[in-house]
Every structure is written in structure tokens, then in C-alpha cells.
N, CA, C and O atoms as a printed pandas DataFrame, in Angstrom:
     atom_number atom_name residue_name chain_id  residue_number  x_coord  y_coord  z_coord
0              1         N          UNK        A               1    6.421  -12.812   26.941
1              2        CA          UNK        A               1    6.260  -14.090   26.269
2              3         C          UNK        A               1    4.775  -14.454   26.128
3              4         O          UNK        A               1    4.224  -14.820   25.090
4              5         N          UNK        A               2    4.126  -14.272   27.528
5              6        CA          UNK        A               2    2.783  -14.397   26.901
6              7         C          UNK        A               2    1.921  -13.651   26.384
7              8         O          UNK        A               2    0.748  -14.002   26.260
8              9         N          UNK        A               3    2.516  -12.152   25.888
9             10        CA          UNK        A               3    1.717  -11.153   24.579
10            11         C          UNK        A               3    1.983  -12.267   23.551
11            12         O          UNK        A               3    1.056  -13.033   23.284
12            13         N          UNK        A               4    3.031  -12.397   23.030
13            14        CA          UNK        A               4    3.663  -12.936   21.664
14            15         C          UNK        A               4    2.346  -14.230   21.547
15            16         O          UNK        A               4    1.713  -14.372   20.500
16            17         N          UNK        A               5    2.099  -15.060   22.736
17            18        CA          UNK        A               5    1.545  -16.279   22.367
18            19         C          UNK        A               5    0.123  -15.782   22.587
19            20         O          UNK        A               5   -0.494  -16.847   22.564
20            21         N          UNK        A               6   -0.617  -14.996   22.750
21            22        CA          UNK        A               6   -2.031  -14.699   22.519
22            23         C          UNK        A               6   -1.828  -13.805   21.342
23            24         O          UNK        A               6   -2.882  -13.907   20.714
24            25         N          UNK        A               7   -1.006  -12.948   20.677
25            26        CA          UNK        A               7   -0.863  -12.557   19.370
26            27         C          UNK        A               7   -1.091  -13.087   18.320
27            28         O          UNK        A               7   -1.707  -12.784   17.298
28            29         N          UNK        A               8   -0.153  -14.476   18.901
29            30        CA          UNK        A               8   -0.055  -15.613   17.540
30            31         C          UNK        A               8   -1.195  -15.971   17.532
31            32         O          UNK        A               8   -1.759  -15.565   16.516
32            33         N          UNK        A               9   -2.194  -16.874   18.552
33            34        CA          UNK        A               9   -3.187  -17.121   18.929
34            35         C          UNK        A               9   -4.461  -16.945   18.076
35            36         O          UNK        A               9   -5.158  -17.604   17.304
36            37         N          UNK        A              10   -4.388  -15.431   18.742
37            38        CA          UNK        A              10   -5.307  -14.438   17.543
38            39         C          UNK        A              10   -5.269  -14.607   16.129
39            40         O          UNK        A              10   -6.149  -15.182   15.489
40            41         N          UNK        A              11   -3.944  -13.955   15.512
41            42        CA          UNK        A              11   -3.767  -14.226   14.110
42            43         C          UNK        A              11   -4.120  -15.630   13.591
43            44         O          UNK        A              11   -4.586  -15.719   12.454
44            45         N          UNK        A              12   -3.956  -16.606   14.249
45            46        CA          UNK        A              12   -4.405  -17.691   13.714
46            47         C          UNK        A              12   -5.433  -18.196   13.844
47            48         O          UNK        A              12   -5.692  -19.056   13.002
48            49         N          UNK        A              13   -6.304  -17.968   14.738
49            50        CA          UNK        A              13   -7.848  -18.058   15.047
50            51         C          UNK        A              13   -8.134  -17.084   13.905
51            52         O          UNK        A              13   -8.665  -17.468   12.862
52            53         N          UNK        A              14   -7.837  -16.041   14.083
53            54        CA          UNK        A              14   -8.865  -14.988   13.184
54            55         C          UNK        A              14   -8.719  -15.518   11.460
55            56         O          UNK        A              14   -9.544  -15.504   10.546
56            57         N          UNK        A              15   -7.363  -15.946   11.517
57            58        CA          UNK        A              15   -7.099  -16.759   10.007
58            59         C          UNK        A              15   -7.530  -17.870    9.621
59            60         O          UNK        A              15   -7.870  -18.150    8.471
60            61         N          UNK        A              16   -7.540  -18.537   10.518
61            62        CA          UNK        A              16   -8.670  -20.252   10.307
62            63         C          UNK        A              16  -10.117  -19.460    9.732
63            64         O          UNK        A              16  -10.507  -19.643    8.579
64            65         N          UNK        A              17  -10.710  -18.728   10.523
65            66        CA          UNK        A              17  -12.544  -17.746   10.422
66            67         C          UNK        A              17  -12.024  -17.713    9.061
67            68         O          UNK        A              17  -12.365  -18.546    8.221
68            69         N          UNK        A              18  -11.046  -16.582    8.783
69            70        CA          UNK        A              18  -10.824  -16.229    7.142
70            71         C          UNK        A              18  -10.779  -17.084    6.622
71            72         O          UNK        A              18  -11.716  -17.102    5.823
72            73         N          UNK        A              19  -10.018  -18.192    6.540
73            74        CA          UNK        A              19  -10.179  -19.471    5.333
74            75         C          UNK        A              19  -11.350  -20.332    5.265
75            76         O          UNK        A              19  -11.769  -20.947    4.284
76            77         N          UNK        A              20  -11.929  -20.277    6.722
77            78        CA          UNK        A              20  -13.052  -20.740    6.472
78            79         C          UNK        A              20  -14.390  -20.270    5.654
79            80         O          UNK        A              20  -15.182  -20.948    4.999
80            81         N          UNK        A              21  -14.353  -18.648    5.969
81            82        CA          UNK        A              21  -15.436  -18.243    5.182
82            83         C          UNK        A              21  -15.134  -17.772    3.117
83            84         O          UNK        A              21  -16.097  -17.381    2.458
84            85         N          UNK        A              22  -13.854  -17.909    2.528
85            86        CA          UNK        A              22  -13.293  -17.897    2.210
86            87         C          UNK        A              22  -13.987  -19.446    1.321
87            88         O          UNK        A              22  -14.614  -19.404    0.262
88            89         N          UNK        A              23  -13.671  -20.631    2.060
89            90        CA          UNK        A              23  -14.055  -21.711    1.443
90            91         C          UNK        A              23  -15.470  -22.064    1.533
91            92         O          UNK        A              23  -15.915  -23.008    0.880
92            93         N          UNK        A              24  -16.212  -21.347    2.318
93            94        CA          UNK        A              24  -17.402  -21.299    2.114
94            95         C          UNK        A              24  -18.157  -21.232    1.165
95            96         O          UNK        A              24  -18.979  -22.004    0.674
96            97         N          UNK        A              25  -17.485  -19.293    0.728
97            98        CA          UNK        A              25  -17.845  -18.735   -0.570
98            99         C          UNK        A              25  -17.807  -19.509   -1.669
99           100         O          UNK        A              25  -18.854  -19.709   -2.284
100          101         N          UNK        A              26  -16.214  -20.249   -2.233
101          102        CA          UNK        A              26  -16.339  -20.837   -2.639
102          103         C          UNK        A              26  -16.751  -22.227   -3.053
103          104         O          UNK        A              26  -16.676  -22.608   -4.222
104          105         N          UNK        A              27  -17.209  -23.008   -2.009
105          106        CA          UNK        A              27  -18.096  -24.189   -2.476
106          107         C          UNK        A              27  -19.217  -24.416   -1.862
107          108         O          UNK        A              27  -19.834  -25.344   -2.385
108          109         N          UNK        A              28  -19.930  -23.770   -0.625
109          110        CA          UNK        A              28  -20.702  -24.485   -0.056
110          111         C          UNK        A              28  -22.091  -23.011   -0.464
111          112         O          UNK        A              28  -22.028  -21.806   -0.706
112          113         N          UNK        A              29  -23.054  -23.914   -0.353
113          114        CA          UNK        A              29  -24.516  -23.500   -0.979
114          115         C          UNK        A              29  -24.863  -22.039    0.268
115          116         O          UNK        A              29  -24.861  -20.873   -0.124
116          117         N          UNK        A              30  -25.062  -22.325    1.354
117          118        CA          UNK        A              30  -25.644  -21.998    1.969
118          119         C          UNK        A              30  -24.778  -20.718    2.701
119          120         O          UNK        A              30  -24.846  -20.468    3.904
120          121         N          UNK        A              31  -24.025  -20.032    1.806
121          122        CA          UNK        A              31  -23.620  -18.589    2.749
122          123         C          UNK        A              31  -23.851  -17.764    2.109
123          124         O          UNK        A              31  -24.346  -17.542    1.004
124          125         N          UNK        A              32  -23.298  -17.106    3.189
125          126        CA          UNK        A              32  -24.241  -15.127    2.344
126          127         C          UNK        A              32  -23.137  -14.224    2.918
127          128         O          UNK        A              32  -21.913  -14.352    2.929
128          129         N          UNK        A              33  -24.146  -13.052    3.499
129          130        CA          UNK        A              33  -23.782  -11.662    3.504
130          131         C          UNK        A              33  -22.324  -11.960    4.732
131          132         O          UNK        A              33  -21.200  -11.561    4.429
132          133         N          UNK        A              34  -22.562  -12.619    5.943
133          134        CA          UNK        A              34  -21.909  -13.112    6.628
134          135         C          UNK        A              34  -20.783  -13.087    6.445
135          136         O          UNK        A              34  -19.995  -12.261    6.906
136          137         N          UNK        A              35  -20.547  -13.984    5.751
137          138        CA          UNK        A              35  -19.219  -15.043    5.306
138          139         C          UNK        A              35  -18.520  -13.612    4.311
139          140         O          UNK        A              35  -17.425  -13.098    4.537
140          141         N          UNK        A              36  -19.440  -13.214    3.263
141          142        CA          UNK        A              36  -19.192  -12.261    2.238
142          143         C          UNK        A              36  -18.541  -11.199    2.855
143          144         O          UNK        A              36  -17.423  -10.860    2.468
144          145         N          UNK        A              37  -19.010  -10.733    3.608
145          146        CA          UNK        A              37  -18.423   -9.018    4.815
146          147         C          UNK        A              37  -16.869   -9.520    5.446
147          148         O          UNK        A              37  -15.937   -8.723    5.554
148          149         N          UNK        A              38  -16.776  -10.875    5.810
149          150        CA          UNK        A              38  -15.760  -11.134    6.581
150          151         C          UNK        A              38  -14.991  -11.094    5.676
151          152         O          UNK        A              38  -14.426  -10.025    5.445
152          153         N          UNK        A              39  -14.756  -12.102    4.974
153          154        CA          UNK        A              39  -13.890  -12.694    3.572
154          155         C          UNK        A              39  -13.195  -10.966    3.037
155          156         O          UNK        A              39  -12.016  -10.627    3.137
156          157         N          UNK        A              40  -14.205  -10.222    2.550
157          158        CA          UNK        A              40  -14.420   -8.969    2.624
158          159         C          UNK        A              40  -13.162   -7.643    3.349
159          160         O          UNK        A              40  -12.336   -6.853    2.891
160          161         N          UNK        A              41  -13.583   -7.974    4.443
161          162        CA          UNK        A              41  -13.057   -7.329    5.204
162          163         C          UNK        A              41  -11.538   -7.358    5.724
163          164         O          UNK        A              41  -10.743   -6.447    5.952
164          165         N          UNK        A              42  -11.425   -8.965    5.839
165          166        CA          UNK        A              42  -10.098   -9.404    5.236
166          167         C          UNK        A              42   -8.976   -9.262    4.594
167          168         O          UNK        A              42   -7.778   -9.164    4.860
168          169         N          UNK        A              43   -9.726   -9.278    3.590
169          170        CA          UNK        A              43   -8.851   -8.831    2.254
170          171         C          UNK        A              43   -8.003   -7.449    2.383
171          172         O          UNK        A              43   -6.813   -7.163    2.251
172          173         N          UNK        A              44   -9.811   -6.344    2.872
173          174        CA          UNK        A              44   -8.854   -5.106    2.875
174          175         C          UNK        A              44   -8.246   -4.759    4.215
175          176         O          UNK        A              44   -7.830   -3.665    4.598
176          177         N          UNK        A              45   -8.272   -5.651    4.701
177          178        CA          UNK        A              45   -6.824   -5.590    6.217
178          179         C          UNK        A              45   -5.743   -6.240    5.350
179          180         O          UNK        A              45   -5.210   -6.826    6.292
180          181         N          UNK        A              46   -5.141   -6.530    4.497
181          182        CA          UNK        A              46   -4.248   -6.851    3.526
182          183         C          UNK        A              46   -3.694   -5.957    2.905
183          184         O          UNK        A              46   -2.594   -6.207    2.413
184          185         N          UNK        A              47   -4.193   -4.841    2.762
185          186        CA          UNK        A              47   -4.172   -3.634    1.757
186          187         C          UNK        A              47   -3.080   -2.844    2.623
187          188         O          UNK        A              47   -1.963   -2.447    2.291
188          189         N          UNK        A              48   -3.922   -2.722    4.126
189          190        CA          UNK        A              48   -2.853   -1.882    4.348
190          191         C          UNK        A              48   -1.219   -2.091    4.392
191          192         O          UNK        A              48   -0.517   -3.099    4.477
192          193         N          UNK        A              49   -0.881   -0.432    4.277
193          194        CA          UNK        A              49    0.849   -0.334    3.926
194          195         C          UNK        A              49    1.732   -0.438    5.481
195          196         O          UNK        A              49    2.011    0.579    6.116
196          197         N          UNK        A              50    2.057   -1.668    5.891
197          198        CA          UNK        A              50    2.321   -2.280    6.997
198          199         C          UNK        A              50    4.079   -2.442    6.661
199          200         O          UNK        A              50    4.607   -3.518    6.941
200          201         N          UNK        A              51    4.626   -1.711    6.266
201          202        CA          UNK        A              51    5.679   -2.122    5.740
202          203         C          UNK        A              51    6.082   -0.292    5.551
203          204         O          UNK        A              51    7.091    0.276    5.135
204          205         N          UNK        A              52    5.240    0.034    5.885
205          206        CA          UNK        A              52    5.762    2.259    5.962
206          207         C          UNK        A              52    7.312    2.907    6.581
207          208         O          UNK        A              52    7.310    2.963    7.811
208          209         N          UNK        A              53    8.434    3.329    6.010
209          210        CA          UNK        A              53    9.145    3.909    6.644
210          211         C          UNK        A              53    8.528    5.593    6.528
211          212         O          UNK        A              53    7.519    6.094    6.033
212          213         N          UNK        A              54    9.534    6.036    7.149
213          214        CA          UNK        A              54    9.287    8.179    6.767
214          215         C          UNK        A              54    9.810    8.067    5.471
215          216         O          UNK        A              54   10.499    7.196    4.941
216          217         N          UNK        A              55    9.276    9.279    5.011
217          218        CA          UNK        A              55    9.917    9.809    3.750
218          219         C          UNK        A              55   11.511   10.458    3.631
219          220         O          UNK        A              55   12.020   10.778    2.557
220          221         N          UNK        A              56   12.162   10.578    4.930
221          222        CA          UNK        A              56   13.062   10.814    4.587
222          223         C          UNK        A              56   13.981    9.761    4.285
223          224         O          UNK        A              56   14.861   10.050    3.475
224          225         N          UNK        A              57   13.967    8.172    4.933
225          226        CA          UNK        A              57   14.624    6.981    5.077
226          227         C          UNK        A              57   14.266    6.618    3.808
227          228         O          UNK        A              57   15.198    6.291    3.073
228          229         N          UNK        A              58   12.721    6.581    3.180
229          230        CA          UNK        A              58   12.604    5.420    1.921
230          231         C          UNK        A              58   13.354    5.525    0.702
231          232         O          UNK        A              58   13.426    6.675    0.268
232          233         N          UNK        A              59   14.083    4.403   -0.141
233          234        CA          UNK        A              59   14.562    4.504   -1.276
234          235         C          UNK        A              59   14.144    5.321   -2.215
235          236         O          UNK        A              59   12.945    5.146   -2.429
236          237         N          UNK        A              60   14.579    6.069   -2.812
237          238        CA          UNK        A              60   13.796    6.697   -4.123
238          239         C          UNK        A              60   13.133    7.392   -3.867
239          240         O          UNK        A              60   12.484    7.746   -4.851
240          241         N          UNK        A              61   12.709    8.157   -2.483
241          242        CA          UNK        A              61   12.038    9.106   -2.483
242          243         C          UNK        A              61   12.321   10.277   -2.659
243          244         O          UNK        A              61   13.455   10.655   -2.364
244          245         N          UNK        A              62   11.040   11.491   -3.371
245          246        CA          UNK        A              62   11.214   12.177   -3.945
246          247         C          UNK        A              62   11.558   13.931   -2.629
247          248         O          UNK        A              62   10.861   14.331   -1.697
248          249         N          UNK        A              63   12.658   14.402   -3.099
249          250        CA          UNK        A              63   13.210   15.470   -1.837
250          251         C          UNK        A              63   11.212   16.737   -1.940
251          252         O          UNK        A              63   10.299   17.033   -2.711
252          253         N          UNK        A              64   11.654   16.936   -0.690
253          254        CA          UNK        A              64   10.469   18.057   -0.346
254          255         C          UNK        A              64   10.792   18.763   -1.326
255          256         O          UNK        A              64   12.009   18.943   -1.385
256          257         N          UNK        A              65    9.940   19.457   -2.485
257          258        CA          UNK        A              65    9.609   21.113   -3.004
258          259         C          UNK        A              65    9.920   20.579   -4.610
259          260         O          UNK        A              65    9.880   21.450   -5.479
260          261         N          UNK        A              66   10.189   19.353   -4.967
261          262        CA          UNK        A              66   10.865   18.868   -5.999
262          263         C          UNK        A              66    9.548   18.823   -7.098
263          264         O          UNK        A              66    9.810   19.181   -8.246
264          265         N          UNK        A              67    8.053   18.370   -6.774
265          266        CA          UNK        A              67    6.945   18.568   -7.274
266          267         C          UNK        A              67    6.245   19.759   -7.073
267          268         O          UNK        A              67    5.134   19.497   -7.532
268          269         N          UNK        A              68    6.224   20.761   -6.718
269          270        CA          UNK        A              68    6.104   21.949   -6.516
270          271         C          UNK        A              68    6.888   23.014   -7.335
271          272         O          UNK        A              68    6.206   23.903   -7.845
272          273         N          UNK        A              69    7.897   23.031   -7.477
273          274        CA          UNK        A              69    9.163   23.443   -8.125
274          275         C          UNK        A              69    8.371   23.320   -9.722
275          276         O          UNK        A              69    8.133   24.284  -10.450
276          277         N          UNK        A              70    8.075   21.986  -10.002
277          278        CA          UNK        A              70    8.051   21.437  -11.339
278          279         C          UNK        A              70    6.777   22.313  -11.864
279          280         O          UNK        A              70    6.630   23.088  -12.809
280          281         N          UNK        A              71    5.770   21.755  -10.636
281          282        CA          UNK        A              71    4.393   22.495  -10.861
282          283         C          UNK        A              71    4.754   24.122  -11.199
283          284         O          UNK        A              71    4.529   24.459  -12.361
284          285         N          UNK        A              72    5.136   24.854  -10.550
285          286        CA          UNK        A              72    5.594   26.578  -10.853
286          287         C          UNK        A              72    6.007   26.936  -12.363
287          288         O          UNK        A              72    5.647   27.798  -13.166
288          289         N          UNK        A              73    6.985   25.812  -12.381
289          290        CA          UNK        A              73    7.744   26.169  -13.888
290          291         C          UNK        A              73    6.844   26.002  -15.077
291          292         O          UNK        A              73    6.949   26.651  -16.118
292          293         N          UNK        A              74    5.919   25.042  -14.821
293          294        CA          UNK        A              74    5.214   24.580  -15.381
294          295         C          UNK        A              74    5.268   23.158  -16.611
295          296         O          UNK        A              74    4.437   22.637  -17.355
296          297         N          UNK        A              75    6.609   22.953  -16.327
297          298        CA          UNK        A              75    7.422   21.542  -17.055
298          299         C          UNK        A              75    8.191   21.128  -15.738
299          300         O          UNK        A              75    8.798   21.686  -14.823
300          301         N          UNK        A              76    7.861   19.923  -16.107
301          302        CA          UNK        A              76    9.146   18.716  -15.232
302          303         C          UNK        A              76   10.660   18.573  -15.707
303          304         O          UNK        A              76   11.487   17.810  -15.208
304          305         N          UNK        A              77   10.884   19.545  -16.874
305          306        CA          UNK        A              77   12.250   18.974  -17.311
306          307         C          UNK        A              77   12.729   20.558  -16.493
307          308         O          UNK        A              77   13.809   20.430  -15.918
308          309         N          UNK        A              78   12.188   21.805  -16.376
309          310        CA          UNK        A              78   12.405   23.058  -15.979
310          311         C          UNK        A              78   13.089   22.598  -14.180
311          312         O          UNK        A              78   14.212   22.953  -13.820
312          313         N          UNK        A              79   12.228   21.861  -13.375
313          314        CA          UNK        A              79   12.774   21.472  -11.975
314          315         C          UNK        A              79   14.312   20.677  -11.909
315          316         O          UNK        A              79   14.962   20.625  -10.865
316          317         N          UNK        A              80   14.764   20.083  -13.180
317          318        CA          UNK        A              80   15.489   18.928  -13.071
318          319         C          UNK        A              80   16.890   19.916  -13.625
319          320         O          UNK        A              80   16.679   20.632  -14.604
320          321         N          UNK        A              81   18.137   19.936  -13.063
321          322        CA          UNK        A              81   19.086   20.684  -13.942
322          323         C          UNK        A              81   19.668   19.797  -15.256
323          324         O          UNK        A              81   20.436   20.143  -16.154
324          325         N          UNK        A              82   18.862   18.274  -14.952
325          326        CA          UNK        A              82   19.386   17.457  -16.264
326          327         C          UNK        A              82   18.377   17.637  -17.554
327          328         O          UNK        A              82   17.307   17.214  -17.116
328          329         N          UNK        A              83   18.169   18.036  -18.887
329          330        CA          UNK        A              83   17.630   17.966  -19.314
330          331         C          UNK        A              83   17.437   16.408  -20.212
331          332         O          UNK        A              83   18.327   15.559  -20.275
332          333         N          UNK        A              84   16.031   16.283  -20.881
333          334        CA          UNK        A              84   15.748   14.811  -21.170
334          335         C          UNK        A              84   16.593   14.703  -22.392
335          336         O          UNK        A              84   17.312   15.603  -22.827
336          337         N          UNK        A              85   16.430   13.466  -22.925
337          338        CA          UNK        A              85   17.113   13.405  -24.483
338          339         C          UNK        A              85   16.624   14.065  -25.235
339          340         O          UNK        A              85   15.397   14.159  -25.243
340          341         N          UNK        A              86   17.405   14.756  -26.132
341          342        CA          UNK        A              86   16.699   15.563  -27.671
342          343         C          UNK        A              86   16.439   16.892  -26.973
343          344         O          UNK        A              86   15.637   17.601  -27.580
344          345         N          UNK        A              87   16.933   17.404  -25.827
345          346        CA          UNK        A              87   16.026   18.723  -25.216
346          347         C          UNK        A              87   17.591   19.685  -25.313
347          348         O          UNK        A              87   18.664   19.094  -25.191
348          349         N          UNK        A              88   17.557   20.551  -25.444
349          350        CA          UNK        A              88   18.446   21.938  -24.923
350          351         C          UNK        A              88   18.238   22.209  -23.975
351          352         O          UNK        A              88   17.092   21.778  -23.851
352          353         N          UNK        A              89   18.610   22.861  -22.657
353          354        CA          UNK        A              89   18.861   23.517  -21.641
354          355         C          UNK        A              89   18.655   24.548  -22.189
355          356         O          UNK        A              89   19.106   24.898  -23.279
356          357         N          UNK        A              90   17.522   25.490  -21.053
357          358        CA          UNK        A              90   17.594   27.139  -20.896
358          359         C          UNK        A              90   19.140   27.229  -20.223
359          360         O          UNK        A              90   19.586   26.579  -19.278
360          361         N          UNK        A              91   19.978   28.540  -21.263
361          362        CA          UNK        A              91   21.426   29.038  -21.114
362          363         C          UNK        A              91   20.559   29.857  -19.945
363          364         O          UNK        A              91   21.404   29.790  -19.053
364          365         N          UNK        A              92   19.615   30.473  -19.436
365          366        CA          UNK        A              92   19.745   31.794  -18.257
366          367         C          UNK        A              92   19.352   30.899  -16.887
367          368         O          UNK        A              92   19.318   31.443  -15.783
């Protein structure tokens, strides 16, 4: 119980700093590189993909050898046994 409440703690201290330098940037005269690096830095702690399963669990993901396969044949419709609209199938 008391990880969870110095967690929260954190995140919200460190998030007040962010909005503060944040509103800095935007109205007040007197900031710089400071405020700029944090605000900055911020952002791209946002970026990351915090939300990752494996590739075998995620929706829609593509099976191992399936881009490889395509690459060899040298067409993407050659990997797929469906061919696209308007296409014939190789009979061999």
C-alpha cells in the first residue's frame, strides 16, 4: 500500500513540474533551455509503447515467415493463397 502511494506521489509531483514548465513555455518571458529539455523530455516519455503485448497474443498480427515468404517470391499476392481482385492464380 505504501509503493502504490509514493507511485502516485511521484507521478503527480513529476506532472505538476510538467505542467508547470509546459505553462511556462507558453506564457511567461523568462524561460529557456530548462523548462524546454523538461517539457521536452516529457513528451517523449509519452511515446513510449506502454501498452506492448507478444506477438503471438496481439490482434492482427502478422504469423512468423509471412514477410519473408512474400520477400522470396518476390510479390505479396505470390505468399497469400488468396489472390487480389482482377488477378488469376498461378495453376502450379
Amino acid at each position: 500500500m505504501a509503493g502504490r502511494i509514493v507511485r502516485w506521489g511521484v507521478a503527480l509531483g513529476l506532472g505538476a513540474l510538467w505542467w508547470w514548465a509546459v505553462l511556462r513555455l507558453a506564457v511567461g518571458r523568462g524561460s529557456g533551455v530548462l523548462e524546454a529539455a523538461f517539457v521536452a523530455g516529457g513528451w517523449g516519455l509519452s511515446l513510449l509503447p506502454v501498452h506492448c503485448v507478444p506477438k503471438a497474443r496481439a490482434t492482427g498480427a502478422v504469423p512468423e515467415g509471412r514477410w519473408g515468404a512474400a520477400w522470396r517470391a518476390g510479390e505479396v499476392t505470390r505468399a497469400s493463397p488468396h489472390p487480389r481482385s482482377g488477378e488469376v492464380s498461378d495453376p502450379s
